[in-house]
N, C-alpha and C positions, 0 to 999 in steps of 0.2 A: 184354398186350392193350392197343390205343387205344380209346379210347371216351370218347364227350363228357361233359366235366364235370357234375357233378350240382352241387346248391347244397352239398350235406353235403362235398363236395372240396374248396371255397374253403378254409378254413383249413390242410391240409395241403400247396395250392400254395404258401402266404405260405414256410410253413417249409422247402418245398422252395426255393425263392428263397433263404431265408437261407444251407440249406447248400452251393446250388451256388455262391454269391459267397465261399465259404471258401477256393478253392484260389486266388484271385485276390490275397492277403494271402498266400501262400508265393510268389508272384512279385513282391513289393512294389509291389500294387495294391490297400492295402489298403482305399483309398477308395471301391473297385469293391467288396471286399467288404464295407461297410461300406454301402453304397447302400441307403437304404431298399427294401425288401422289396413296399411297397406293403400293402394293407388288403383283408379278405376282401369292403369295398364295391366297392374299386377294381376288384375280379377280377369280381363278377356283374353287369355289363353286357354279359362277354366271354361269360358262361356261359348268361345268357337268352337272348342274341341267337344260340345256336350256334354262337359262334367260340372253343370251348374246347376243349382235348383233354388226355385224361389218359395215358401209360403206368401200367398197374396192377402189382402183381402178384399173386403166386399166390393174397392174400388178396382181392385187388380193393381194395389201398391204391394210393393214386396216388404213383409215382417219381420222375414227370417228368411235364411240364405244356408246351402252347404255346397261344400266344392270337394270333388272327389278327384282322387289319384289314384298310378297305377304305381306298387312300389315294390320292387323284388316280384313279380307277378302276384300281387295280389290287389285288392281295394285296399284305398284310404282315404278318410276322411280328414283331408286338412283342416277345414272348418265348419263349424256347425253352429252359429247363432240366428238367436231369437228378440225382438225388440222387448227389454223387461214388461214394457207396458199389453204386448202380446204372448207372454207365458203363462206356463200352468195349461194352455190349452191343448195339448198335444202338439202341435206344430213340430217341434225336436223330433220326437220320435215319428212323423208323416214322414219328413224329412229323412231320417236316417233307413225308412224301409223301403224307401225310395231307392235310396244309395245302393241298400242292399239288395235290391230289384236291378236295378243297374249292376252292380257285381255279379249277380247270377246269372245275367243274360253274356256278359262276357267270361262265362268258365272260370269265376273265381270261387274259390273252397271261404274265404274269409275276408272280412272288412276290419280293419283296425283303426285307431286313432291313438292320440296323445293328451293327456287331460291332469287333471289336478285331483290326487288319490283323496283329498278329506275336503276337497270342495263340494257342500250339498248337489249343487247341481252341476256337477261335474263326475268325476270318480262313482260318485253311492248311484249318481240317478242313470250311469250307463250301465252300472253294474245291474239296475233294476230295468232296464231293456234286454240285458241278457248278456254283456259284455264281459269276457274276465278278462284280469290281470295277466299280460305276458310276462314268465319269468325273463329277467335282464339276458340271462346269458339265450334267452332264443327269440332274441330280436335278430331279425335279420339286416345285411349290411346298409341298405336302405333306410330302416327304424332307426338304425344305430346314430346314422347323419342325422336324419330329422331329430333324436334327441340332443345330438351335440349341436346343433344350430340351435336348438332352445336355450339349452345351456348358456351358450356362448351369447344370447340375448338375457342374461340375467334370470330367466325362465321358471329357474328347478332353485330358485331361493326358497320354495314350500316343492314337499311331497310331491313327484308327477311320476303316473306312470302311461306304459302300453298296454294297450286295453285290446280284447280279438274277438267278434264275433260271429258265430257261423253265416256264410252268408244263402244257407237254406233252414227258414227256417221251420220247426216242425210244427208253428201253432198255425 
């Protein structure tokens, strides 16, 4: 089930972060899994403000987590993880049509994110939700910071790009 984050969630998305950055250290990125996690403060701006969502399960523990922005007037998705032990089952994409449920009720044309171009379940597997590749030069000034903050976190040592997806969509 999706459902927005409560405050009592923060702490099991941190840990969800930590475990999904573990498969990233079996492709020798381990600096990706090694990325700070972020802090149960970092997370409750996402979750007062309504831009939280949880996958539960059958307990109503939270699996997976995404946290949406608003960036240049459009959606983004800062993050979007899944517990590896609960992947492969859709959850990612419940989650991002979510976001993009939420993009459309507030008049947004598109949802974007930042990812890893030759990470399987990164790059191939948003492109296979229906996401393309923004050209560099039409990132907006918004995209542009979030990419130099990756950067400047060691981030873009492998291939990343801006990825956009309509946020109506036709199926």
């Amino acid at each position: 089930m999706i459902r927005l984050a409560r405050p009592d969630d923060l702490p099991a998305l941190v840990d969800i972060e930590r475990s999904a950055g573990e498969p990233f250290r079996a492709i020798g990125m381990a600096l990706v899994a090694d990325d700070d996690p972020g802090t149960v403060e970092d997370l409750a701006p996402y979750q007062e403000d309504g831009r939280a969502w949880v996958s539960t399960d059958a307990d109503d523990r939270p699996v997976g987590y995404l946290l949406a922005e608003v960036v240049d007037g459009h959606a983004h998705i800062e993050q979007v993880s899944v517990r590896p032990t609960h992947g492969r089952r859709g959850l990612g994409r419940q989650l991002i049509e979510t976001a993009r449920e939420w993009a459309l009720a507030r008049g947004f044309d598109t949802v974007s994110l930042t990812t890893y171009a030759e990470v399987p379940w990164n790059g191939p597997y948003y492109a296979r939700l229906g996401f393309e590749v923004l050209a560099p030069d039409r990132l907006t000034p918004g995209l542009r910071e979030i990419r130099a903050r990756e950067a400047a976190k060691g981030l873009d040592a492998w291939p990343r790009v801006t990825m956009v997806l309509p946020a109506r969509s036709d199926t």
